[in-house]
C-alpha positions in Angstrom: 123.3 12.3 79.0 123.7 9.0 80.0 120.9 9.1 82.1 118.5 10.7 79.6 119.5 7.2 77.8 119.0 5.4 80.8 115.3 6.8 81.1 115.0 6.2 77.1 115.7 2.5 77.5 113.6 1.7 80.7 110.8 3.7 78.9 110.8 1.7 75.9 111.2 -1.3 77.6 108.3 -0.7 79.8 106.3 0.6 76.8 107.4 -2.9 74.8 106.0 -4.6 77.8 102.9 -2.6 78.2 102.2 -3.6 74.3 102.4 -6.8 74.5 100.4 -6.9 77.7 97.3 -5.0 75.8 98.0 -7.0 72.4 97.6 -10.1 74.9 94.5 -8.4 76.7 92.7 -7.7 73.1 93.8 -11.5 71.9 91.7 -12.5 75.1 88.7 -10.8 74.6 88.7 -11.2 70.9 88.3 -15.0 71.9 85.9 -14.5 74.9 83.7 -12.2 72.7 83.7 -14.7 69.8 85.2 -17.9 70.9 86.8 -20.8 68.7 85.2 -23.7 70.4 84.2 -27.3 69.4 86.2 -26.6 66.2 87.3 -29.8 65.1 83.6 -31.0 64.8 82.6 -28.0 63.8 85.4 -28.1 60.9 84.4 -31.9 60.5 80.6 -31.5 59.2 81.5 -28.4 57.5 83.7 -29.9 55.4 81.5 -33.1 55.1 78.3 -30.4 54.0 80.4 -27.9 52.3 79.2 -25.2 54.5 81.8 -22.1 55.5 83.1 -22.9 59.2 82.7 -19.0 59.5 79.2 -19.4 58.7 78.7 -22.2 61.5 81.0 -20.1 64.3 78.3 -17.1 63.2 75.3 -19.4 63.8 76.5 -21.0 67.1 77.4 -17.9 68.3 74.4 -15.9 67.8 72.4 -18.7 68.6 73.7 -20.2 72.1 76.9 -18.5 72.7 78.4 -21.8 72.4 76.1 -23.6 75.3 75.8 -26.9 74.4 72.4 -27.1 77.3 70.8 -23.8 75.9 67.1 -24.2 75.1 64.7 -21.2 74.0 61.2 -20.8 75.8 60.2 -22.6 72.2 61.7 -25.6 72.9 65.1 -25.4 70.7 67.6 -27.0 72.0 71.8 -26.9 72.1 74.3 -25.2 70.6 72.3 -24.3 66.9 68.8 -24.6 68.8 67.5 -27.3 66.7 64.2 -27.3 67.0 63.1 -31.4 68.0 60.4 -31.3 64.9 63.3 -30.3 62.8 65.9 -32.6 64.1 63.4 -35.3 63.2 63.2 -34.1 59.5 66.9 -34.2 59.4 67.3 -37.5 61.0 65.1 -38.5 58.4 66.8 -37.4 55.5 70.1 -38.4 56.8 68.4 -41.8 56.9 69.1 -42.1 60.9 66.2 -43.3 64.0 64.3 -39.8 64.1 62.6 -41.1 68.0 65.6 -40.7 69.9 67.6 -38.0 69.2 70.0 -36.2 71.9 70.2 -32.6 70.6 71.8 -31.3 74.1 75.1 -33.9 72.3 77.1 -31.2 71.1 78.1 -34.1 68.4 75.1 -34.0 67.1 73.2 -30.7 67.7 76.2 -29.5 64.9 75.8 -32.5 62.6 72.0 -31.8 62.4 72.4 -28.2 62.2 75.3 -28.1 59.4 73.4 -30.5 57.2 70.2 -28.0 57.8 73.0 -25.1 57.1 73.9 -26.9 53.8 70.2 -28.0 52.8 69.4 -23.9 53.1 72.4 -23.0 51.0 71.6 -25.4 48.7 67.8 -23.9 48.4 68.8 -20.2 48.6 72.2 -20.4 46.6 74.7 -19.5 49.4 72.6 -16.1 50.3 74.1 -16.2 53.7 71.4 -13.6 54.5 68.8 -15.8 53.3 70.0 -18.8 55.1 70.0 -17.0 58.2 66.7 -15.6 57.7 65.2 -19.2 57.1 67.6 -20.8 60.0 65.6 -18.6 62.6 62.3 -17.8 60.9 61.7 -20.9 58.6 61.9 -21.9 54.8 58.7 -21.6 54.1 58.6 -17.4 55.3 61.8 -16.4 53.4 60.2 -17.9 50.5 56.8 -16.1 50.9 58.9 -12.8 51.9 61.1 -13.6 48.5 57.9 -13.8 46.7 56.8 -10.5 48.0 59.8 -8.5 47.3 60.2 -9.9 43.5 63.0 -12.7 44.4 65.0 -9.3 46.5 64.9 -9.9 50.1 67.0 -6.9 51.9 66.7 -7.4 55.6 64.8 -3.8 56.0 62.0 -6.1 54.3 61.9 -8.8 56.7 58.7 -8.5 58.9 59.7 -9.8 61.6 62.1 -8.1 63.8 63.7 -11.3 65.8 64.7 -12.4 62.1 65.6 -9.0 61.3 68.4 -8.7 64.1 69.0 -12.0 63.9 70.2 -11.9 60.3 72.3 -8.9 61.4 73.7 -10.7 64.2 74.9 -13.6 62.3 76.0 -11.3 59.0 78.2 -9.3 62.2 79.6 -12.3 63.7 80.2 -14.2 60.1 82.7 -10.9 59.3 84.5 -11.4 62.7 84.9 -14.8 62.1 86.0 -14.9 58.5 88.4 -11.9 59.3 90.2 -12.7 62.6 90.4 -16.5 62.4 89.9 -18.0 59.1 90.4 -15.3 56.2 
């Protein structure tokens, strides 16, 4: 008997260890699948534009996997692959030198792209599948697809299919975000 117990206690205790091994394991690749990273800025602006960090962790995810020296074979750059012809609109509405801009500066690759986050929520009322659409395909598209589809966009209607899993991809990491770090 006492060394059924014996066997019961060094089970459990190896099972309690084996637990908290995987729990530790899953933890890990929860945050190597979706990383928190360059949170404090990316909490700064957010709160500065009013725009949902989750929102923001979504975009920088699905748009550089959080590499601050990503560019696209288009020629957007950083960690929300600003676009330069875009970062020179929003330079110019945030009142700032539009000739010079660094966009590979984490700083201010997330400054430019939250305000541009916030100036499309503002525009399409917090439709975080709109805003996506219009982060990767353009403003002027989601309005003409709106348009189109009597002012309901569903993202079987989007024509073009980069937009279409894009929009899924952010919509996907948006619910990881909001649920395992900031619900």
């Amino acid at each position: 008997m006492k060394r059924f117990v014996l066997i019961v206690v060094i089970s459990s205790g190896f099972l309690s260890i084996f637990f908290v091994v995987l729990f530790g394991l899953i933890l890990f690749v929860k945050e190597y699948e979706n990383p928190i990273v360059y949170e404090d800025t990316i909490i700064k602006y957010s709160c500065m534009y009013d725009v949902d960090v989750c929102v923001v962790f979504a975009v920088v995810k699905a748009e550089s996997n959080f590499n601050e020296n990503a560019l696209s074979k288009k020629g957007a750059q950083g960690l929300m692959q600003i676009m330069p012809s875009t970062a020179k609109y929003i330079a110019v509405k945030l009142g700032e030198d539009s000739l010079d801009i660094d966009l590979f500066d984490a700083e201010i690759n997330l400054r430019y792209g939250i305000w541009y986050i916030s100036y499309l929520n503002k525009i399409f009322n917090g439709d975080l599948k709109l805003v996506a659409a219009s982060y990767n395909a353009g403003e002027g598209n989601v309005r003409k697809w709106l348009a189109e589809f009597d002012n309901r966009l569903e993202i079987s209607d989007i024509p073009f299919l980069e937009t279409r899993e894009y929009v899924e991809k952010v919509l996907r990491y948006y619910a990881v975000y909001k649920n395992s770090y900031f619900p």
